[in-house]
Structure formats: C-alpha cells, structure tokens
N, C-alpha and C positions, 0 to 999 in steps of 0.2 A: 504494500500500500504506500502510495504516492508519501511524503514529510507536507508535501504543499495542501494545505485545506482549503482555502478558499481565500478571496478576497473581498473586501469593505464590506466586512463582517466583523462585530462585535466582540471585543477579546476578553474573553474571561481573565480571573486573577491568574491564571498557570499558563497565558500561552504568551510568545514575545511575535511581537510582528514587525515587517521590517518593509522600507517604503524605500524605494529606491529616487531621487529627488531630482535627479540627474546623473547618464552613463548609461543608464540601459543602452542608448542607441545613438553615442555617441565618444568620441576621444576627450578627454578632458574634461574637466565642472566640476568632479566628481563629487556627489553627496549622497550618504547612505545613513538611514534613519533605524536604530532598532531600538525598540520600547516594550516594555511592558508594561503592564494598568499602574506603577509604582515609577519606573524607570523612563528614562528618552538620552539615549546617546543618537551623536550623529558621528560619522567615520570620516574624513574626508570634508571640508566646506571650498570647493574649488572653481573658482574665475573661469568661464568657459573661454579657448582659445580665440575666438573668434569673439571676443568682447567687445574691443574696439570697433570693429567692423560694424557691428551692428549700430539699427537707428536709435538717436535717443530715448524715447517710448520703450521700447526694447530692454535697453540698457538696464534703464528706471523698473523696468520689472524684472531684471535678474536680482536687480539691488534689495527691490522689496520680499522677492523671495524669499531670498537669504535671512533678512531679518525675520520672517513668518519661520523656518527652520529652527532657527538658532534660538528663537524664543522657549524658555521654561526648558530648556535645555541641561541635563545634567552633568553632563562630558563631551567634548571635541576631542575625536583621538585621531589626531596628524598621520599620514603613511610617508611622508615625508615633504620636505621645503619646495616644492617645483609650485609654480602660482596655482596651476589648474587642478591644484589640491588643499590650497590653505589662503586664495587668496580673496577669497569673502568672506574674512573672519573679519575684516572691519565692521560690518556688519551685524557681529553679534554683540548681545549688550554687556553693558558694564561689567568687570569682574565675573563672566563667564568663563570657566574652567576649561584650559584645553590640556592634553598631554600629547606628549612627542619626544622624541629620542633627541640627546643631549645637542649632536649634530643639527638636527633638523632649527633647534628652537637656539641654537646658534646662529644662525645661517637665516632665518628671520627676523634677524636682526640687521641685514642691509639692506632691507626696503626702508627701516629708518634713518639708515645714514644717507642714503643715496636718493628716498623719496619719500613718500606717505609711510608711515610707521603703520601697519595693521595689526601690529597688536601689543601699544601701551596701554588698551586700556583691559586688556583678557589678563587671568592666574593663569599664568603655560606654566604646567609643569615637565620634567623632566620624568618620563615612564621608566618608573620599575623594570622588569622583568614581566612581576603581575603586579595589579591593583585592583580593587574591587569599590565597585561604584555602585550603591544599591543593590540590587538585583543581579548585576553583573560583574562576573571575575573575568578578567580582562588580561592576555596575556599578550607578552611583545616578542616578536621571532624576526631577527634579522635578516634580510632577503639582498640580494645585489641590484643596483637598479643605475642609475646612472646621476644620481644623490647619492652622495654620501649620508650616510645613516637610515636610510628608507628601511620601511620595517611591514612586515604581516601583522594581523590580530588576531586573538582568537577570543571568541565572545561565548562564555558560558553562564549561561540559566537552568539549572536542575541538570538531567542527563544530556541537554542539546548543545552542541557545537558548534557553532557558527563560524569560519574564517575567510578572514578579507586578504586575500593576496596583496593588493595595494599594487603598485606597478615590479614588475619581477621579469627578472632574465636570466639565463646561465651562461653568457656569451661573456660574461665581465669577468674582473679579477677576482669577485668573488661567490662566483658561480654556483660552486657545491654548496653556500646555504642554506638552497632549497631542501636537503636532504633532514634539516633539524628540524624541518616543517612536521606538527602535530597531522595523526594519521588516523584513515575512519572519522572522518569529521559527518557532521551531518550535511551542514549547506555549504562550500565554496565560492563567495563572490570572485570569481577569475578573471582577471583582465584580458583583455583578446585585443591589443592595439594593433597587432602583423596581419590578424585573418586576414584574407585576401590579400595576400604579398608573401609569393614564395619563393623559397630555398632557404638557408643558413644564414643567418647574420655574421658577420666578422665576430671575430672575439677582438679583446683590448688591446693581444699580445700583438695579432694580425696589423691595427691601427697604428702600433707601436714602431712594428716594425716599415712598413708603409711609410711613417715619420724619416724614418732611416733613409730610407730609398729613394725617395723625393729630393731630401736636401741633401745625399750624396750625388744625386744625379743631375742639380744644381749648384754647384760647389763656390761660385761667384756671386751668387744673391742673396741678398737679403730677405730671408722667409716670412711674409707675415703668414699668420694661421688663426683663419675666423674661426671660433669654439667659444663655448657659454664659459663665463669664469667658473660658475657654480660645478660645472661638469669634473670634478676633482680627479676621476681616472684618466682625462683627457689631458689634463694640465703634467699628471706624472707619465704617463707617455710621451707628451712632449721633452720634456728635462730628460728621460732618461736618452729619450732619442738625440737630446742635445749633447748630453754624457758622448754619447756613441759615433759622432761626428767632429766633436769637440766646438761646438758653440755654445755660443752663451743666450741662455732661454731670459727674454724682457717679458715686464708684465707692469701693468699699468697700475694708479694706486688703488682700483677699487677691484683687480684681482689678488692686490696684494692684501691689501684687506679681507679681504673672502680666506686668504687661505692663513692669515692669523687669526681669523677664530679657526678654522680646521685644525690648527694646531695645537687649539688647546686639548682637543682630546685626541687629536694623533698626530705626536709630535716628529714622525717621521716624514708629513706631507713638505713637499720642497718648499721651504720660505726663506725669508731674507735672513741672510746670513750662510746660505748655505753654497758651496762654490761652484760659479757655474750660474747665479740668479741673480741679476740684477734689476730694479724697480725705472721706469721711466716717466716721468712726470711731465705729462703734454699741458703746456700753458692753459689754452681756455677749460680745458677739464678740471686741472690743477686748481683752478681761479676760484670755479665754482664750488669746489669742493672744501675750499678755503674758508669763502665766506659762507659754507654751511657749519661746518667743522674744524676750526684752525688750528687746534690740537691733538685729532685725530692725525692729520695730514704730518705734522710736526712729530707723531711719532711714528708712523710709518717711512719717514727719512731717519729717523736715530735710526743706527746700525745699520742700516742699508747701503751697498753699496748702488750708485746712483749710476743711470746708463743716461747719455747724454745724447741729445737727437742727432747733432752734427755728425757723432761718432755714425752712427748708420749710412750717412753718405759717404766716410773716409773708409770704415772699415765695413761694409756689408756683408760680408763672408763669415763676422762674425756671429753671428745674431740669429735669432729668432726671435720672433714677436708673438705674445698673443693679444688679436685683433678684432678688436669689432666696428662695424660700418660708423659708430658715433665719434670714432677719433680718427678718423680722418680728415677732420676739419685741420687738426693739429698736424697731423703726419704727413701731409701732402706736398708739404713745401716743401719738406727735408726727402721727399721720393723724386722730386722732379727729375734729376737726371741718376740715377738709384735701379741701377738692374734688382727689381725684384719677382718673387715668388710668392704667389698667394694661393691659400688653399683652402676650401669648406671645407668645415669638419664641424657642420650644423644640422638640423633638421633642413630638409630638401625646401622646405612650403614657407621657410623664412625669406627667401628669398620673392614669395609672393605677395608680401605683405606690403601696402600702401602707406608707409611711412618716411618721415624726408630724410632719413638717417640712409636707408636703403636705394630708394629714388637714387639719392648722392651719391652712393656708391656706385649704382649702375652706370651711372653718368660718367664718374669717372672712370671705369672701365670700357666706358664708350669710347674711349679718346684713345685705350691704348689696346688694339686688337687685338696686339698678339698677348699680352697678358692673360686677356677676355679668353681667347680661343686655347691657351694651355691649361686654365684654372681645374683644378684638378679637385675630387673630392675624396677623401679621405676619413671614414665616417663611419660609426657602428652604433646600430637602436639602444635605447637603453629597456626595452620592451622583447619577451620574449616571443623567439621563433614558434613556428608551428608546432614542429619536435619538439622543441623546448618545453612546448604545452604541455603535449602527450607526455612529457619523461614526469613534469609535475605531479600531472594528475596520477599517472600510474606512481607515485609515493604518494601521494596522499591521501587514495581513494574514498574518493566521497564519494555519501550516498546521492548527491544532487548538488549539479553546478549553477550557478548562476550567471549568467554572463556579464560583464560591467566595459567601460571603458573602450567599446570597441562600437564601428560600424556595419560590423556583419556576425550580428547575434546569432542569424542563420547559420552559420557554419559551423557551432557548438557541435549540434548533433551529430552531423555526418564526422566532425572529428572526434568525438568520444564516446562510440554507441554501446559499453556496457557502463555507461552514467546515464541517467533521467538527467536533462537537462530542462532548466525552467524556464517558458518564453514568458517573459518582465516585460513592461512600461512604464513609463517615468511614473511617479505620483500615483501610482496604484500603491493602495495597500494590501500586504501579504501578510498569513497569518501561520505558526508552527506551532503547533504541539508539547507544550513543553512537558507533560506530564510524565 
C-alpha cells in the first residue's frame, strides 16, 4: 500500500504533511513545507533563478509568498548558501529560526558585505549533527555539491523518515558522501537538475586537470577564468593547476573575502598568505567597497601579498585571474594590448542573462574575434548525473521518491521502476501516515 494518502485532507494529530511550495517542476526557488497539527518546518526558502527577469506584479508575488511561508514558522533548515535556496529568507519575520551548516551560515554572510544582508534580522543557527524541533528530530548528513558545506536532512516523526537530498553529486571531491546517507527511508525528496541531459559529468579532478592543459597550451597569456567565487572546488583546482604550471592564481577582494570565512572552518582552502596567491584590488571595485567597509578592505591587504594590474601587462605569463564580467570595467585598460586567455567555467545560461555586467562583456568580446572564437569552457554541474541518481537511490532505497528541483519530473519513473515515484505540484498539500 501506496505511504501517499491523499491530498487537502484534514491531518489528524499523528500524520505530518508536507506541501511542496516550489521545485516540483522546476530548477531553483526551492521551498519545502512539513508540518504537523503541533509543528511547521520549511526546508529550503529559495529566490527562483529567473527572478529578475520577471515583471514587477510577479516579483511582488514571489515576495509575498515567501512571507505567507515563512509565517508561524518553526524552523528554516538551509541545504546550503547558493541564492535559489536561502535567498527569500529576507522575507521571513523577525527573529525566525533558521539552521544551516557552519559553512553555509558563513558564507551568508556576503550578501551583507557586498549587498542587502538577508539575514540580520533571523537566529541562524549553526546545525548539530541532530536537533529536535517539536515534533521533529532533524538530522544533518553531509553531501558534495558545489557549496561548500551543503548538506541532506532527515526528518523524523514517530517510525516515518523523510529525506531531503538538497542538491547532490558524486562527480566532486567529495563524492563518496552519498554513501553515509541514512537507508530505507520512507519518502526521498530527490533533486533531478540533469534529467534530460545525458552522459557523465566531468568530475573536479577532470576540470583540474583541463586547468592544466589550457594554460600549458597557452604559455604566453595571461589566463583570466570566469567561475562563481562561492564555487570553493573550483577556486582549489585552479591554485592547484597554478601549482602545476607554476603561476601565480589573483583573486579579487570579494573572492578573497569568500575564502577567509572558508577558512575558518577549513583552514587548508588557499588564502592569503599562502605561496603562489596573490589579492588584486581593481580601483572602482576597490572604491566601492571602501566606502561600504573600510576596515574590512584594510584587512584583507594586512598580510597579503598584493598583485599589481600593470604587472599583468609586463609579466602575463605569470598569472591567473579569477574573473567575472563586473570587473572588467577595471581590467580592460591594463588588457588593451595583453595577449590573453579566457575561459567559462560557469553555468552555460549565465551567459543568457540580460544584464549590463554581461551585455559588457559580450561587447567587449565583440571587438576581439579571435579571443570570442577560442573561448573555451571548462566546467562540471554541481548536480548529479543520471547514474549518479540511480547509484543514490540504489543506497538508499526508498520506499517512495519524490521529485524536487528538476524540469522533467516525468522521467523519475522510467529511471527508477522498482520505487513508487510520486507525481507532486507546487502548493498541493500531501499527507503520511505517521502512525
């Protein structure tokens, strides 16, 4: 007999029901509601990717959602700091309780330095291991993903099971996590970002080495490498690949930033001071980030050893940059006559995105063909493969999967046909048996 009973149906004291808010049938937003007649955790509160884009009216009603969510809410449990998972917590009220892994509630901590704070005004705590919130014993299982710190859940009421994958892959460096994942669960919400895009994903070590290959097979340029600061496996594939060339990897002060808080809790991630890394401080970036923080900035130059822009046009050979379309304002001048290398190592759809930071950049790539026509990308999901799926679920076997965070919930079934897979929609509510 089916776990799923039915839906917008009345829950007794003994059964937890669980309303998917958004992710059923789509990438990103993710919000996942489970309650019972005592309890209301939400899993996940996340800024749909395509937020901007949308019209005002629109907007105004993701915003208001969020706060309808978040309200009489017990717990927020983070799966980790990427926006389209924590970044409608502005939204929730006052002194609302969230938990998240040390990383994560680190690392949300540069949308305050660098923009809106979304959450001075939430208790983020720092999760256990387990916690128990009301009704719910709440466990945390480490998973790889392409955050650093990102994590699973497991949500138990009476004998039922509940686990949130949260986003997960085995292609990264630390892949074999999935294996500590709790087994015989009852419901699995599974992410499925890859359905419909086949074959293997690169692993880190592949991207690493790729780094290698590139700037060995350009040995006169100066490398810049578009990648998210936040992306910390990406940042130590580049350094190591710097290691293995013998360059010196630059970062700018708000990846330098990013990876002094990673340091606090792993202090082997490459930061200043370490040989081989030097910080680059581009004027109008520099400026603004001055007069939001002049103390911050001031200590991110103590101990640092400081790479100088001119040096890139004298010595290019030596360097690698990591680069994103907003500083190009600053780096353009010092590129003008500068044999360089650029390379994605972003999601593919960023570059679809109707912003002047981007626009800019296409522009200036319009001017130099042949750069445009060699740009090369170098790049691996932080979301699991197809196989990837299957190797999961076959450790974890659930009795029933739930699909989240994907565009082709169809595909569930025909890839796991001895699991009941459940077909969800947003703002239904579902109800289980906790008896």
């Amino acid at each position: 007999m089916s776990l799923f009973l039915s839906k917008h149906m009345n829950s007794p004291q003994n059964n937890i029901t669980f309303t998917i808010h958004r992710g059923s049938h789509q990438i990103g937003g993710n919000c996942v509601e489970l309650a019972t007649a005592n309890t209301k955790i939400l899993v996940d509160c996340g800024l749909p990717l395509d937020f901007e884009e949308q019209p005002a009216e629109v907007q105004e009603k993701i915003l208001e959602d969020a706060k309808e969510w978040t309200r009489d809410c017990d717990a927020i449990f983070l799966s980790h700091y990427h926006g389209d998972h924590y970044g409608l917590l502005r939204e929730a009220p006052e002194g609302a309780k969230v938990y998240a892994t040390k990383e994560t509630a680190n690392l949300m901590k540069v949308s305050g330095v660098f923009g809106e704070d979304l959450t001075k005004h939430l208790d983020v705590q720092p999760v256990a291991d387990t916690v128990t919130v009301k009704d719910f014993r709440v466990t945390k299982y480490d998973v790889d993903h392409s955050a650093l710190g990102a994590c699973a859940f497991l949500f138990e009421v009476g004998d039922k099971r509940i686990l949130y994958s949260g986003d997960i892959r085995l292609h990264g460096k630390k892949g074999v996590l999935y294996k500590n994942l709790p087994q015989n669960v009852d419901y699995l919400f599974l992410e499925g970002t890859n359905l419909g895009r086949s074959g293997r994903r690169k692993t880190e070590k592949d991207v690493e080495n790729a780094f290698v290959e590139q700037i060995s097979s350009n040995p006169d340029s100066l490398h810049l490498v578009w990648c998210s600061s936040q992306n910390i496996d990406r940042i130590v594939d580049l350094y190591r690949a710097c290691g293995k060339t013998n360059r010196i990897l630059g970062v700018d002060p708000y990846t330098a930033y990013i990876l002094e808080l990673v340091n606090q809790t792993h202090p082997s991630i490459p930061n200043k001071g370490y040989t081989g890394f030097q910080i680059y401080f581009p004027w109008y970036f520099t400026k603004r980030m001055i007069e939001k923080d002049k103390q911050l900035v001031y200590a991110l130059r103590k101990g640092a050893t400081k790479l100088e822009q001119n040096d890139l046009q004298v010595n290019p050979s030596k360097y690698v940059l990591v680069f994103r379309p907003k500083l190009l304002a600053d780096l353009k001048n010092h590129l003008a006559d500068t044999k360089v290398c650029l390379t994605n190592s972003i999601w593919a759809q960023y570059w679809e995105q109707d912003k002047p930071e981007i626009n800019s950049m296409k522009a200036w790539l319009a001017e130099k063909p042949e750069l445009r026509k060699k740009l090369p990308d170098i790049h691996t999901s932080g979301h699991a493969d197809v196989a990837s799926l299957q190797q999961i679920v076959e450790h974890i076997q659930p009795k029933l999967i739930v699909p989240i965070h994907t565009e082709h919930s169809e595909d569930f079934g025909p890839l796991f046909p001895k699991v009941e897979v459940l077909e969800v929609t947003d703002e239904v509510q579902y109800s289980i048996d906790a008896v």
